[in-house]
Backbone as ProteinMPNN parsed JSONL, in Angstrom:
{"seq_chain_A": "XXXXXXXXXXXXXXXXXXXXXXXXXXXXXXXXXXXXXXXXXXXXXXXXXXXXXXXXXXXXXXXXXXXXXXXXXXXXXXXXXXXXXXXXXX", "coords_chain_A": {"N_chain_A": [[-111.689, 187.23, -165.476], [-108.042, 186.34, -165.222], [-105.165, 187.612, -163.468], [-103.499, 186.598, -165.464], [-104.36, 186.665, -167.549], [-106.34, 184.433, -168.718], [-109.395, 182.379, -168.234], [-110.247, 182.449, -165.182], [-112.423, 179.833, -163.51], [-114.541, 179.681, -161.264], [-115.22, 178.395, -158.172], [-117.348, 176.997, -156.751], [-118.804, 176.665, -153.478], [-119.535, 174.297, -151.733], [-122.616, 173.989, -149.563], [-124.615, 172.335, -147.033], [-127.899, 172.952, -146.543], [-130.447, 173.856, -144.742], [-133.044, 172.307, -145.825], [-131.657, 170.244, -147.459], [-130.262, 168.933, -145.814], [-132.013, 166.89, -144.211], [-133.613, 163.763, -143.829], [-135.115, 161.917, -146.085], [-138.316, 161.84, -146.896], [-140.556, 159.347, -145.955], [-143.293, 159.361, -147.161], [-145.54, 160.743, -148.89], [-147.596, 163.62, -148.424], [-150.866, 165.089, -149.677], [-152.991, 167.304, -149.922], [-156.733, 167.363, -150.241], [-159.005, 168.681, -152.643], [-161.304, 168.566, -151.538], [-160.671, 169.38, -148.731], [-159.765, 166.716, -147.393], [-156.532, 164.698, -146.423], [-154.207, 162.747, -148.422], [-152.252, 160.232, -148.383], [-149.411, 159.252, -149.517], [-146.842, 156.345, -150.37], [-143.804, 156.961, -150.415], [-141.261, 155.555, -151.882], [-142.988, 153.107, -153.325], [-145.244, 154.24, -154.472], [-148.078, 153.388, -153.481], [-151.126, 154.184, -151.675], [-151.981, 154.957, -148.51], [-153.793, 153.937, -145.653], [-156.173, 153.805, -143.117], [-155.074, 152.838, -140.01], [-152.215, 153.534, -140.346], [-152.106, 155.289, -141.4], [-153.421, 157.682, -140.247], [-151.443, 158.129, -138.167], [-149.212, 158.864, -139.688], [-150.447, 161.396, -140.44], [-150.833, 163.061, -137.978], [-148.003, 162.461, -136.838], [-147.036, 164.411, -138.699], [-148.485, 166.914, -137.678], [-150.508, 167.661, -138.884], [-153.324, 166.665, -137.983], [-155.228, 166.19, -135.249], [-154.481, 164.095, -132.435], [-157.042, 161.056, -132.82], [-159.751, 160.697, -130.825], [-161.949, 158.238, -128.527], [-164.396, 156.37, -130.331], [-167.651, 156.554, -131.005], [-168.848, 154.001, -129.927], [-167.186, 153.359, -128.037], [-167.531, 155.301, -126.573], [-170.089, 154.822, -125.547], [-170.562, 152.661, -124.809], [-168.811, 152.779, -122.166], [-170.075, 154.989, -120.812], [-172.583, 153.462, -120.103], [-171.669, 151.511, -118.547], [-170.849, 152.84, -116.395], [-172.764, 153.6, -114.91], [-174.741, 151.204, -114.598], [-172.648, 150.028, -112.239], [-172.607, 151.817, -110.572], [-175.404, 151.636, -109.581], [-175.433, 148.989, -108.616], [-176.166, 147.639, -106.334], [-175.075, 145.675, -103.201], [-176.562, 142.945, -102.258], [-177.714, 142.145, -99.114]], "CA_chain_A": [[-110.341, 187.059, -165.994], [-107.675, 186.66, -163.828], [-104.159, 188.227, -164.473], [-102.89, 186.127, -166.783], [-105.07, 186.568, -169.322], [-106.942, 183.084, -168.886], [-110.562, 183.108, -167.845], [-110.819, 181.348, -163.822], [-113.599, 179.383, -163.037], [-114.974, 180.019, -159.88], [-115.455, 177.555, -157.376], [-118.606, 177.137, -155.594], [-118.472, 176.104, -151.72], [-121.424, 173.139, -151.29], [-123.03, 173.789, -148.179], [-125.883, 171.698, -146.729], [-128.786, 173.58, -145.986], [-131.177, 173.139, -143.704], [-133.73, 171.356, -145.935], [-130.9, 169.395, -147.88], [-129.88, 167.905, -144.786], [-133.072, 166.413, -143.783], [-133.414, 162.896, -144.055], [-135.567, 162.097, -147.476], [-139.794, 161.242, -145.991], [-141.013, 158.241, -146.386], [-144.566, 159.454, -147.155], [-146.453, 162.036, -149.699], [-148.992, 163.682, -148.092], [-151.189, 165.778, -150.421], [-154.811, 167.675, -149.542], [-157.345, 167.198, -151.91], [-160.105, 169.604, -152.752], [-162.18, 168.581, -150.299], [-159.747, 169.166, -147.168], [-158.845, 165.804, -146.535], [-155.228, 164.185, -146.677], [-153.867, 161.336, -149.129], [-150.893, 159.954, -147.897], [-148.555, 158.161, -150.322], [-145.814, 155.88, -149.971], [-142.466, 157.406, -151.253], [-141.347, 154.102, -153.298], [-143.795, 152.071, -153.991], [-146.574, 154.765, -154.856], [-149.332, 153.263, -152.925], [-152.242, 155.132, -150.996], [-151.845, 154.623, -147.451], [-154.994, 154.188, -145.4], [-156.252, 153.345, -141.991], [-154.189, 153.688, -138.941], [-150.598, 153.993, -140.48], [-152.439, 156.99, -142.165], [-153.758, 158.397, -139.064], [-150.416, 158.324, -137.544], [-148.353, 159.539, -140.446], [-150.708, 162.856, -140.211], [-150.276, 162.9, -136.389], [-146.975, 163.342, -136.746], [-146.999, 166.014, -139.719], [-149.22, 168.111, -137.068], [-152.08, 167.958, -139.979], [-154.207, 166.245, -137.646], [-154.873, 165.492, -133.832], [-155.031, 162.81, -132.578], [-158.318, 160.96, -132.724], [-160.281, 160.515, -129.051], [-162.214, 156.848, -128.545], [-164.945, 156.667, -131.109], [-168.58, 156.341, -130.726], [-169.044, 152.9, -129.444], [-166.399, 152.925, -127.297], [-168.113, 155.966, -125.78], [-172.018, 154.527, -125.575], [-170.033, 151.178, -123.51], [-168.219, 153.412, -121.115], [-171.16, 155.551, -120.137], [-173.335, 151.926, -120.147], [-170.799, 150.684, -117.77], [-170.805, 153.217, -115.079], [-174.391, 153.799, -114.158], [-174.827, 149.708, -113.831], [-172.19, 149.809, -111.5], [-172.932, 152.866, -109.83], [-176.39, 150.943, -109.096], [-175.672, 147.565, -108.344], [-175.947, 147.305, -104.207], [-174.56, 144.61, -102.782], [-177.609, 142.03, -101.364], [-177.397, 140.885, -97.881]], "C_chain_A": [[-109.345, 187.229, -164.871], [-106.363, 187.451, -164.53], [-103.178, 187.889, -165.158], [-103.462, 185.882, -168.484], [-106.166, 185.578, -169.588], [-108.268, 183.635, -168.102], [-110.418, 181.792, -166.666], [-111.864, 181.333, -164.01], [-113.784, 179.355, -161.798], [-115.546, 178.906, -159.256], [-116.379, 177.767, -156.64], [-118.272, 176.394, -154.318], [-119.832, 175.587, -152.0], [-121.777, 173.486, -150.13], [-124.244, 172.884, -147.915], [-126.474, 172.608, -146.228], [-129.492, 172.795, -145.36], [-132.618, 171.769, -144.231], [-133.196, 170.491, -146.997], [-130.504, 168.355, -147.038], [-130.636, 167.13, -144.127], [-133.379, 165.157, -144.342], [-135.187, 162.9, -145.525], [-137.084, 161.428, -146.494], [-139.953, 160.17, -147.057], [-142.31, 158.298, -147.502], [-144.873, 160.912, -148.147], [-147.169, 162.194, -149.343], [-149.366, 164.996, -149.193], [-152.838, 166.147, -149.906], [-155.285, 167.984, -150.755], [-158.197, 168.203, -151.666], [-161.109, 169.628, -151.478], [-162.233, 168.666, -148.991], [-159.473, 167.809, -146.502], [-157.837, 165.22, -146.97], [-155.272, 162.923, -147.346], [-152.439, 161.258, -148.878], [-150.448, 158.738, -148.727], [-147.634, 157.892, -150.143], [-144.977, 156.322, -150.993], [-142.057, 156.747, -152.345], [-142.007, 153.642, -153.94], [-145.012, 153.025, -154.77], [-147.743, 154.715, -154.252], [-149.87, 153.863, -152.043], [-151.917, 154.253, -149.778], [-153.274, 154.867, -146.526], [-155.399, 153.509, -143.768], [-155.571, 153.633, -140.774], [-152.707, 153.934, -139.241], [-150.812, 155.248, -141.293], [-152.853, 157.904, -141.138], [-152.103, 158.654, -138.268], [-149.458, 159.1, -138.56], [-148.827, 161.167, -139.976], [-150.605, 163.335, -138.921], [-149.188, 163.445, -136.434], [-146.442, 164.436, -137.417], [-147.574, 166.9, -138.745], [-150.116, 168.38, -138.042], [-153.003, 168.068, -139.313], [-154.099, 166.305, -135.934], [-155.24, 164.712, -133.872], [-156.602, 162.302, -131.956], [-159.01, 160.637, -130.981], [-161.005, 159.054, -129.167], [-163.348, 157.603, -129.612], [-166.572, 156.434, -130.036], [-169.567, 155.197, -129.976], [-168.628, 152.634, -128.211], [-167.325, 154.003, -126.276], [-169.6, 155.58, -125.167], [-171.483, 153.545, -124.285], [-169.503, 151.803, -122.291], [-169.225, 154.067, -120.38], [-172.298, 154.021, -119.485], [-173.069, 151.283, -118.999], [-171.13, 151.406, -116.402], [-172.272, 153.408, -114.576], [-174.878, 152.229, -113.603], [-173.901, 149.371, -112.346], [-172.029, 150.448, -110.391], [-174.514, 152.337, -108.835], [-176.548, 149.838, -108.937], [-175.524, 147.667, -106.606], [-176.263, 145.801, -104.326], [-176.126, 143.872, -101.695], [-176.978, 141.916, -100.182], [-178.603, 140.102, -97.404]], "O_chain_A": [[-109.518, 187.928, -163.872], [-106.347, 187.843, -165.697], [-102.191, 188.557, -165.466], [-103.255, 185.409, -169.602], [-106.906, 185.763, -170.555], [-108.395, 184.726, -167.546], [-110.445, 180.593, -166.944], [-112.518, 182.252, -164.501], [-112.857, 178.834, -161.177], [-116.479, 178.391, -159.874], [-116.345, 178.696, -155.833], [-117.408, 175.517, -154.31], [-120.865, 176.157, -152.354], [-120.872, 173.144, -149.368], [-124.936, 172.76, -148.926], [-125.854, 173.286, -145.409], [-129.443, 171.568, -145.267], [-133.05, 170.823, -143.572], [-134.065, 169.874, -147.614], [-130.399, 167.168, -147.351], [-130.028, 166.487, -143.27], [-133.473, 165.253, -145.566], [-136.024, 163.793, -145.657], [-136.919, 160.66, -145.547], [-139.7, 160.052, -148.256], [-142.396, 157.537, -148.466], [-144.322, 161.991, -147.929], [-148.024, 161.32, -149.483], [-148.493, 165.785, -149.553], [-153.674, 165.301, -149.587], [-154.833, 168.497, -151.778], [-158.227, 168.681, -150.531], [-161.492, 170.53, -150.733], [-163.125, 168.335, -148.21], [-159.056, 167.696, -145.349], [-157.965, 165.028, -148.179], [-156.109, 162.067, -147.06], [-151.61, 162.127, -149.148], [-150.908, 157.597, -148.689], [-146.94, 158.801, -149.687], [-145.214, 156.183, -152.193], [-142.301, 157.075, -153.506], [-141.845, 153.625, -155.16], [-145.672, 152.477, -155.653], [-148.516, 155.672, -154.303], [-149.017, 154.298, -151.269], [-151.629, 153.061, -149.893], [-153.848, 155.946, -146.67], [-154.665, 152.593, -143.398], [-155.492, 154.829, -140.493], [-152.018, 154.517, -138.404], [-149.961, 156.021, -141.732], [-152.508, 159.072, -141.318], [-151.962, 159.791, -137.818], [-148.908, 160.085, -138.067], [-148.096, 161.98, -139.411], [-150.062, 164.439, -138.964], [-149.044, 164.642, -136.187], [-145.628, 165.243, -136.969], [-147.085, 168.014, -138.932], [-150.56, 169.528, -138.024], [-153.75, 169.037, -139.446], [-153.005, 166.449, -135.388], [-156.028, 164.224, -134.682], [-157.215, 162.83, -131.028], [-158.212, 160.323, -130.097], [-160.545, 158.503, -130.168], [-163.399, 158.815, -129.822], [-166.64, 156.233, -128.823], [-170.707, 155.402, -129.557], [-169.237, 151.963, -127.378], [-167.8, 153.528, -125.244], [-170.063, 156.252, -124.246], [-171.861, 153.628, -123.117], [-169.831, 151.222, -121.256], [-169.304, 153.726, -119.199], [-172.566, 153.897, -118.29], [-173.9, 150.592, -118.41], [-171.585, 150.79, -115.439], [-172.451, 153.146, -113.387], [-175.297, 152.037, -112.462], [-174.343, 148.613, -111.483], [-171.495, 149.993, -109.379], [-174.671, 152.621, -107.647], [-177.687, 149.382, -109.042], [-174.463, 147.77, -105.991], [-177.031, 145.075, -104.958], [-176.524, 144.342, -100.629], [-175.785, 141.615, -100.128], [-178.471, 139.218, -96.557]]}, "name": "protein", "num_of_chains": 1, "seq": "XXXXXXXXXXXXXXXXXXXXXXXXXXXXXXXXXXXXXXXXXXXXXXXXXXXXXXXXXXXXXXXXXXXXXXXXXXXXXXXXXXXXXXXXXX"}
């Protein structure tokens, strides 16, 4: 009450906080039972999969990032010992 008898309403001050002010994510990521990530698109709903899913978690810090895979590794090793032993004929 103030002192006229009438009841003020009190004015709230808006502030932005720190996770109001944060631009809105594109992406839902959610861990399932089994510890691994499902990453959903904000709008549309859809499951995101492959490398724009590897990178989304990348940049959350969920994940690191991946190293060459298994193939890539067998060809690289493959590579240097042939070339390590090829001498030059004369």
């Amino acid at each position: 009450m103030n002192s006229e008898g009438g009841i003020s309403l009190a004015t709230k001050k808006t502030t932005k906080t720190a996770a109001a002010s944060k631009e809105k994510k594109a992406y839902k990521v959610s861990k399932k039972r089994s510890g691994r990530f499902a990453v959903q698109h904000a709008q549309s709903g859809k499951y995101i999969n492959g490398a724009e899913k590897v990178a989304v978690l990348v940049k959350e810090g969920l994940i690191k990032a991946p190293g060459p895979g298994k193939k890539e590794k067998e060809a690289k090793t493959a590579a240097a010992p042939a070339a390590e032993g090829a001498a030059p004929t004369t």
